[in-house]
C-alpha positions in Angstrom: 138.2 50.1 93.0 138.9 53.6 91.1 141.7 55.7 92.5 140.3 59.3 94.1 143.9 61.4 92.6 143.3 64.4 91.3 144.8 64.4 87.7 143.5 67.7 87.0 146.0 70.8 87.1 143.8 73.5 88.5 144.7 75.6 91.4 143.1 77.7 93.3 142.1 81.3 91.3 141.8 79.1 87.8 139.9 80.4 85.7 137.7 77.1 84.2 134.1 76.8 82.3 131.4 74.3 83.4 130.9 71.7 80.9 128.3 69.8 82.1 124.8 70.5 84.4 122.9 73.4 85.5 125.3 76.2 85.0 126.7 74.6 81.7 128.9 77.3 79.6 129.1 79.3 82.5 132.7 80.2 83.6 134.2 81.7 87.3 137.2 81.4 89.6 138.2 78.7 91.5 137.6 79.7 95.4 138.5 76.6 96.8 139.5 73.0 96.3 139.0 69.4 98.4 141.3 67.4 97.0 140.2 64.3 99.2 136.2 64.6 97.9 137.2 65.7 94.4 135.1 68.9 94.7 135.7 72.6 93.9 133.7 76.1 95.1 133.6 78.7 91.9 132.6 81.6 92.5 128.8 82.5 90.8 128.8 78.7 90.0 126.3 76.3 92.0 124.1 78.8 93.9 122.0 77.2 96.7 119.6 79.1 98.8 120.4 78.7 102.5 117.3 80.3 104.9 119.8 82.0 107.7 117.9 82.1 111.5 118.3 85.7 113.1 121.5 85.9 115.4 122.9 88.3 118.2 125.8 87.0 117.0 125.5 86.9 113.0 124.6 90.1 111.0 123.4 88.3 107.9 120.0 86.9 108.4 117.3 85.9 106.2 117.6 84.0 102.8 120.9 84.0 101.8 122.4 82.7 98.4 125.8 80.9 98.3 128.1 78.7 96.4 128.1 75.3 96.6 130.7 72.0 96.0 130.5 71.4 92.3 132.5 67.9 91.0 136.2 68.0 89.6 134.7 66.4 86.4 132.3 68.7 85.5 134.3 71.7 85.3 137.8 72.1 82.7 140.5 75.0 82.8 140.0 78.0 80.2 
C-alpha cells in the first residue's frame, strides 16, 4: 500500500501554478494545507458555488463562491 507523506516542500503562503485540471496555468497562494488528506486551499483556485440559507446569525447569505481542496499532485511551487 502507497505511503500518504507529503514529499512536497510547500508551506503555507507558497506561491505554486496548477499543472493539471480545470484551472490549469493558473497560479495563487497557498491558504491552507491537510497534510493527512494530501490537499491544499489556494486562493482563486477551485471555486465551487455554495447556495448559503438566510441567517440571524450569518450576514452572508445567498450564492456564495469559495475555494475548494485541490490535490498535492496537481499543483508545483513557482
Amino acid at each position: 500500500m502507497k505511503s500518504k507523506k507529503l514529499t512536497k516542500n510547500i508551506r503555507i503562503n507558497d506561491s505554486v501554478i496548477v499543472i493539471s485540471g480545470k484551472d490549469k496555468g493558473k497560479s495563487g497562494r497557498i491558504k491552507s494545507i491537510d497534510r493527512k488528506r494530501l490537499r491544499v486551499i489556494v486562493e482563486n483556485i477551485g471555486m465551487c458555488v455554495k447556495h448559503q440559507k438566510r441567517s440571524s446569525v450569518l450576514e452572508s447569505h445567498g450564492i456564495l463562491k469559495k475555494e475548494s481542496w485541490i490535490s498535492i499532485s496537481k499543483i508545483k511551487k513557482i
